[in-house]
N, C-alpha and C positions, 0 to 999 in steps of 0.2 A: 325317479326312484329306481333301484337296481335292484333286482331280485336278491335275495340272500341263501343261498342253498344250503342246511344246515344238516342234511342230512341223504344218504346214497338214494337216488329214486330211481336207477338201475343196477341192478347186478351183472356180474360178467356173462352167467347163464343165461340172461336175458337178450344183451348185449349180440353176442354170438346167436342167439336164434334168429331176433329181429333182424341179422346183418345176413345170415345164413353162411355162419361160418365151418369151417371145416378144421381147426386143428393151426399147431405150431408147430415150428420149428427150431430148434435151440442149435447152436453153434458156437464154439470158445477157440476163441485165436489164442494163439502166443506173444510173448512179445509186448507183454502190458498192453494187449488190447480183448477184448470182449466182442461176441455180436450177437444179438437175440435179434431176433425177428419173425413173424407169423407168414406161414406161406402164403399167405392172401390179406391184403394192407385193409381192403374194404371193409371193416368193422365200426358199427358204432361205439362211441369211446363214451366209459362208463362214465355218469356224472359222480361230482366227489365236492365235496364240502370247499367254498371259498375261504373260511375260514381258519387260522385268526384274525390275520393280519394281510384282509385284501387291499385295505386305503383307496377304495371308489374317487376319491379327489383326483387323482392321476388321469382321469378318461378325459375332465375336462381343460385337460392342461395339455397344449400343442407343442410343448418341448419335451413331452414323455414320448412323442412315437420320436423314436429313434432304434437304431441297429446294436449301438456300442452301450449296455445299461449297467456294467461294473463301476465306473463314476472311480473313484481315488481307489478301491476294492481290491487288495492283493490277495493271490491266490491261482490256483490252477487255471489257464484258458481255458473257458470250454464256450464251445460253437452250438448253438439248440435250433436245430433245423426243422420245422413241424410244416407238413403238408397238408392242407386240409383236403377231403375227398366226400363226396354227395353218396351216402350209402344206399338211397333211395333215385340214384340219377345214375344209374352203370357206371359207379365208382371215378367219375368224373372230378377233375379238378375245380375248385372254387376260389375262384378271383376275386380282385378287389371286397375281401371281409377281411375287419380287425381282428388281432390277436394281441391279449394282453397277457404278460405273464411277470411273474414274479417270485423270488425267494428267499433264502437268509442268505446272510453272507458267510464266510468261511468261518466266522466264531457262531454262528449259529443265531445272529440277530437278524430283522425286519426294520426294513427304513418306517419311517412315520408315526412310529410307533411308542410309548414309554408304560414299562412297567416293569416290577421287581425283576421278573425272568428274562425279559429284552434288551432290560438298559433304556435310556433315554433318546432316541433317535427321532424325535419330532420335526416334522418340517426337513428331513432326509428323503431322498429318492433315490437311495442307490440298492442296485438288482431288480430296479421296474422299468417296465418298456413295453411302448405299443407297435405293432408294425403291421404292413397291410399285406394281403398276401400281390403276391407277382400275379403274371399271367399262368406260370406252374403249378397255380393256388399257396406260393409256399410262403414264408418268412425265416429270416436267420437272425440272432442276436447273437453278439457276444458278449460274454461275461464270464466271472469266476465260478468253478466246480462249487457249490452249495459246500455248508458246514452241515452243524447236526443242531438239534436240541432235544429238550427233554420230552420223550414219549413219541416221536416219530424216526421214521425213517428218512435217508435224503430224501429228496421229491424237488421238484418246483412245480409250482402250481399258474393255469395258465386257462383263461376263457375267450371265447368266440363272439363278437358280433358282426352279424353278416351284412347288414346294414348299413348301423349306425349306433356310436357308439354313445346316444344318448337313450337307444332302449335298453331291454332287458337282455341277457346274455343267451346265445341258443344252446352254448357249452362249456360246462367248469369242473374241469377234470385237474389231474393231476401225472406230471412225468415221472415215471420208477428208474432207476441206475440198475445196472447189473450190480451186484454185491461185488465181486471180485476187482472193478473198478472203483466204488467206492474205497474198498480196503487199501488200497494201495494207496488210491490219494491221500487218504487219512493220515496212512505210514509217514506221509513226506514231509520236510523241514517246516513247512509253513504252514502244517496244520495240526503239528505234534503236542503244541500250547493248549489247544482248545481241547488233547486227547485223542486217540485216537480209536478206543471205544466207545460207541454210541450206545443211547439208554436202551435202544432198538437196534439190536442186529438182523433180524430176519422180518421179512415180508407176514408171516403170520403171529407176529406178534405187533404187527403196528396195528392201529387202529380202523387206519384208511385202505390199506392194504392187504390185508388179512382174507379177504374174501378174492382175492386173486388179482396178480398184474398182467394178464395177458395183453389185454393191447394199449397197457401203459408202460411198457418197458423201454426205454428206449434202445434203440441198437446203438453203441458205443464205439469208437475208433479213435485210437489215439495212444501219448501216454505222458506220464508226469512234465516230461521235458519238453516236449513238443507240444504240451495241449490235448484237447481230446474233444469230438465232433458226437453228439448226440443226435438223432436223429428219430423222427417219428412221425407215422402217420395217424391224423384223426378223423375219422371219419363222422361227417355230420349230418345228419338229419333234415334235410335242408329243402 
């Protein structure tokens, strides 16, 4: 049975104290690329709700770990590179733990799923994917730039077992976009159908969000043409 987190049971303030952080640093490139990043990566990464549509059947299925989780899925390349780091271990990397992640796709759906706002996508698995970390502690997938839906902002969402991934989860957080990368993608040919204003444009108005993205943002590089490389580290508790 997998734990179900339905609700934040850290804050960033908290986050930051227990990690003993010290502040961020914000930086904007040109050139259709973005880059946020915190002057110090050692932070515990806030918990955040699994929910709607996590589909726990994927853990026990041995052709979900994979690198490439777009499956038939048109849309912007994007590269999600998460490192994990022992915040409690002198920020040390952590090897051989799973990481699962998942999100809509460029119209703003979830594989596995059927309901009025989703559409029918049962018995789908495209935008899931497990992978184990290297020796770097890291994992890379690819896949398409997320859509939008109603009452969030982009994110994918994405949890840690350090073990094994027939226990419970150590972490279920969620990845933030820089706004100004989202915007752009939105602008582009292929996701002009879906809109390209979301029901949520700012971080303080989403839900999950609203209480701060500091160390879910990711650092972004890239641009429409070329793809674009998210990058993140999360620090675990471990």
């Amino acid at each position: 049975m997998h734990k179900k987190i339905t609700k934040k049971t850290l804050t960033r303030r908290e986050a930051f104290v227990l990690a003993g952080g010290t502040g961020l640093a914000l930086a904007s490139g040109c050139g259709g690329s973005t880059i946020t990043t915190p002057t110090s990566s050692c932070h515990l990464i806030p918990t955040e709700t699994d929910g709607p549509y996590p589909l726990y059947t994927v853990l026990s299925n041995a052709s979900m770990v994979r690198s490439n989780i777009a499956e038939t899925k048109t849309g912007v390349p994007l590269t999600i590179e998460l490192t994990l780091v022992k915040v409690n271990g002198a920020c040390g990397v952590i090897p051989n733990a799973y990481v699962y992640i998942w999100h809509c796709d460029k119209d703003g759906t979830y594989s596995g799923y059927s309901s009025g706002t989703n559409g029918n996508h049962l018995g789908e698995t495209y935008c899931r994917g497990i992978q184990k970390t290297d020796a770097n502690g890291r994992v890379t997938f690819q896949t398409v730039y997320p859509g939008w839906y109603p009452g969030r902002i982009t994110h994918v969402h994405f949890q840690v077992y350090l073990t094994s991934l027939a226990g419970t989860a150590t972490a279920t957080s969620q990845l933030a976009f820089p706004p100004e990368i989202t915007q752009t993608v939105y602008a582009s040919s292929l996701y002009a159908a879906h809109g390209q204003n979301t029901s949520v444009t700012s971080f303080s108005a989403d839900g999950i969000f609203s209480d701060g993205t500091t160390y879910q943002i990711a650092t972004v590089t890239g641009s429409v043409s070329t793809g674009y490389t998210a990058s993140l580290v999360v620090g675990i508790n471990s």
